[in-house]
C-alpha positions, -999 to +999 in steps of 0.1 A: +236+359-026+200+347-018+185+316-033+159+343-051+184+354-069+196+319-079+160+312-091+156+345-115+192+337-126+178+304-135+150+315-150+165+337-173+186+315-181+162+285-193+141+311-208+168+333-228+147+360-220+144+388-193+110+395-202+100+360-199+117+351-170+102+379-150+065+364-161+077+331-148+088+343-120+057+368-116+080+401-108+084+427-128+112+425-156+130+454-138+130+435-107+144+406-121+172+431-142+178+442-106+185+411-088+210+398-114+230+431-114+230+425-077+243+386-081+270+393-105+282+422-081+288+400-057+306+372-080+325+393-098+316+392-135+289+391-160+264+363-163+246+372-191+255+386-226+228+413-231+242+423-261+213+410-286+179+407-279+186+368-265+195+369-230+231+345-236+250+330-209+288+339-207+313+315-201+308+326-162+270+318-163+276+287-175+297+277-152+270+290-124+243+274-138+248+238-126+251+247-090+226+273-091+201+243-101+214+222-077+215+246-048+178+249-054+171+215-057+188+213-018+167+240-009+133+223-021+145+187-006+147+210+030+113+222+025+099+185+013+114+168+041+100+196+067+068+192+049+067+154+053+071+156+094+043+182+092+021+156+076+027+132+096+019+149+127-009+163+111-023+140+089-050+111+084-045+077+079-071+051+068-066+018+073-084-014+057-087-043+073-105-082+062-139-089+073-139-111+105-099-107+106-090-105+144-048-107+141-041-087+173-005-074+155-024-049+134-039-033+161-008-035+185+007-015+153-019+009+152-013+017+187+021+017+187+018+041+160-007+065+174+013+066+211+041+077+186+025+103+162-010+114+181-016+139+161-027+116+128-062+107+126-069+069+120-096+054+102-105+017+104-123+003+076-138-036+070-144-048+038-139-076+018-110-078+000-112-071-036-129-040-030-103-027+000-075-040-030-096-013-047-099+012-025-060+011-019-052+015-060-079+044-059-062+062-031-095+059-007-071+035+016-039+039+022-029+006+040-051-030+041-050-061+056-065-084+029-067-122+020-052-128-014-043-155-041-012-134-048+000-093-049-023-077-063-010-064-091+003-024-093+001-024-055+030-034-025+028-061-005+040-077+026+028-111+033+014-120+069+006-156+066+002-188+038-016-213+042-028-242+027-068-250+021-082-274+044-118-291+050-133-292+088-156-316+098-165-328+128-154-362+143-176-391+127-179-373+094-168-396+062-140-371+053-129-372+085-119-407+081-094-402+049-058-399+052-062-378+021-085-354+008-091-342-031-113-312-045-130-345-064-141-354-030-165-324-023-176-321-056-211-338-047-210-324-004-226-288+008-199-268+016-195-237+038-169-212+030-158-173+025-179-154+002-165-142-034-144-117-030-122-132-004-087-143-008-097-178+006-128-180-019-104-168-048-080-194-044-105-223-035-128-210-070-095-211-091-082-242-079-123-258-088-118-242-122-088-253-129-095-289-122-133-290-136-149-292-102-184-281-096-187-275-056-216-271-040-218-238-016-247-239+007-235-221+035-217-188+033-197-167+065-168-139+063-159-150+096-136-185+103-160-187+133-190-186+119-181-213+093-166-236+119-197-235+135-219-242+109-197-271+101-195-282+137-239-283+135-236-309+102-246-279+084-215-288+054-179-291+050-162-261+061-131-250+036-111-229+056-072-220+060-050-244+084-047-216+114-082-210+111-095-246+117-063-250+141-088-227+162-117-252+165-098-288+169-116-293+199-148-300+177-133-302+146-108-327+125-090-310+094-078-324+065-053-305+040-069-308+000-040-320-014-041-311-049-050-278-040-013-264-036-019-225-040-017-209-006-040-186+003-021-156+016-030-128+046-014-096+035-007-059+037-009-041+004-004+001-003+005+019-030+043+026-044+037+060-042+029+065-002+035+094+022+054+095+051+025+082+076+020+049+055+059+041+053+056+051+096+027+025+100+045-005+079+076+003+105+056-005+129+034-037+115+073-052+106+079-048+144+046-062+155+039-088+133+078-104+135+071-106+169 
């Protein structure tokens, strides 16, 4: 008994129908007559009634049929899972990451994943957000770092950081001097912030929205640095995350915005459906960014 037998008997017996089964198939309807003859040699007793022009299963066929199916099922997971290591040793992997993002973790994971699988090409990608969230739902990325308001929706995630939304200004500024900080307080300031299509931006836009505020954006950077820097000149109030302004307290106070309560979010997102080198890399950004 060979699994090509298995998969004619199978065949003939979905299709009730020599003829038919052998097109499936793509032998010739001898060949397939042949090969059954052959199986119920071996187990004894008829399969098939061939006594009208339906091909019918006896009482013997029936009670093959099951494991016949699942016996080539077992054969198709062997081949899948062989097929999956292949992949991974040879496949490609492109990776999205956040403008101006510079979380060492990621690329500890990427290295710890290419010392372990060298044979899969990485690609590195920046982008803002919103389009790498793209990107990943169109299947052009498979894995990104991005800032978000929230999982993006149709896609997993696995949140890195949350934060709340602060203002930095340097020492001597007015909001510097408040215990507490409100959106209504930079409604009429220059600010300096993430451009649309941030995670940052998103939240800080929403939260404006949501409360009726107007702000003022007269400076924009996709890096924390440059936007603690233009803050630091008197350039505007810089709205940035708290571990981004922790960065620059040396020439910088922050304040929290209170009624903004949303956090903005640092997170990985891929699809549901991902291959074996995506589920590899997410291993190893678990290991690196727990530690």
């Amino acid at each position: 008994m060979d699994l090509r037998q298995l998969e004619y008997f199978v065949a003939v017996a979905e299709e009730r129908n020599f003829t038919r089964a052998a097109e499936r198939v793509h032998i010739s309807q001898s060949g397939v007559s042949a090969q059954i003859r052959r199986l119920e040699r071996e187990l004894g007793a008829e399969l098939f009634d061939r006594s009208a022009r339906t091909a019918t299963l006896t009482a013997a066929g029936r009670a093959a049929l099951d494991h016949a199916r699942a016996a080539l099922a077992a054969a198709g997971a062997v081949g899948q899972a062989v097929g999956e290591v292949t992949d991974l040793i040879r496949g490609q992997l492109v990776v999205g990451m956040v403008i101006g993002c510079t979380l060492t973790p990621l690329f500890e994971a990427l290295s710890a994943f290419h010392r372990a699988h060298p044979g899969v090409e990485i690609s590195l990608l920046e982008d803002n957000s919103d389009r790498l969230v793209e990107a990943v739902r169109a299947g052009a990325v498979d894995l990104a770092l991005v800032g978000t308001a929230g999982a993006p929706e149709g896609l997993e995630a696995l949140t890195i950081i949350s934060e709340r939304l602060v203002v930095a200004v340097p020492a001597g500024h007015p909001l510097a001097e408040q215990r507490r900080v409100l959106l209504g307080d930079l409604a009429d300031r220059p600010l300096v912030c993430m451009p649309p299509g941030t995670g940052l931006r998103t939240v800080f836009d929403r939260a404006c929205a949501a409360q009726g505020v107007r702000p003022a954006i007269a400076l924009q950077a996709s890096a924390a640095d440059a936007i603690a820097d233009l803050a630091a000149r008197g350039l505007g109030v810089a709205v940035l995350s708290e571990s981004m302004a922790a960065g620059h307290r040396d020439r910088l106070v922050a304040r929290a915005i209170d009624d903004v309560t949303t956090p903005a979010l640092l997170a990985l997102v891929w699809r549901s459906s991902h291959g074996p080198a995506v589920r590899e890399l997410l291993a190893h950004c678990r290991r690196a960014f727990a530690a």
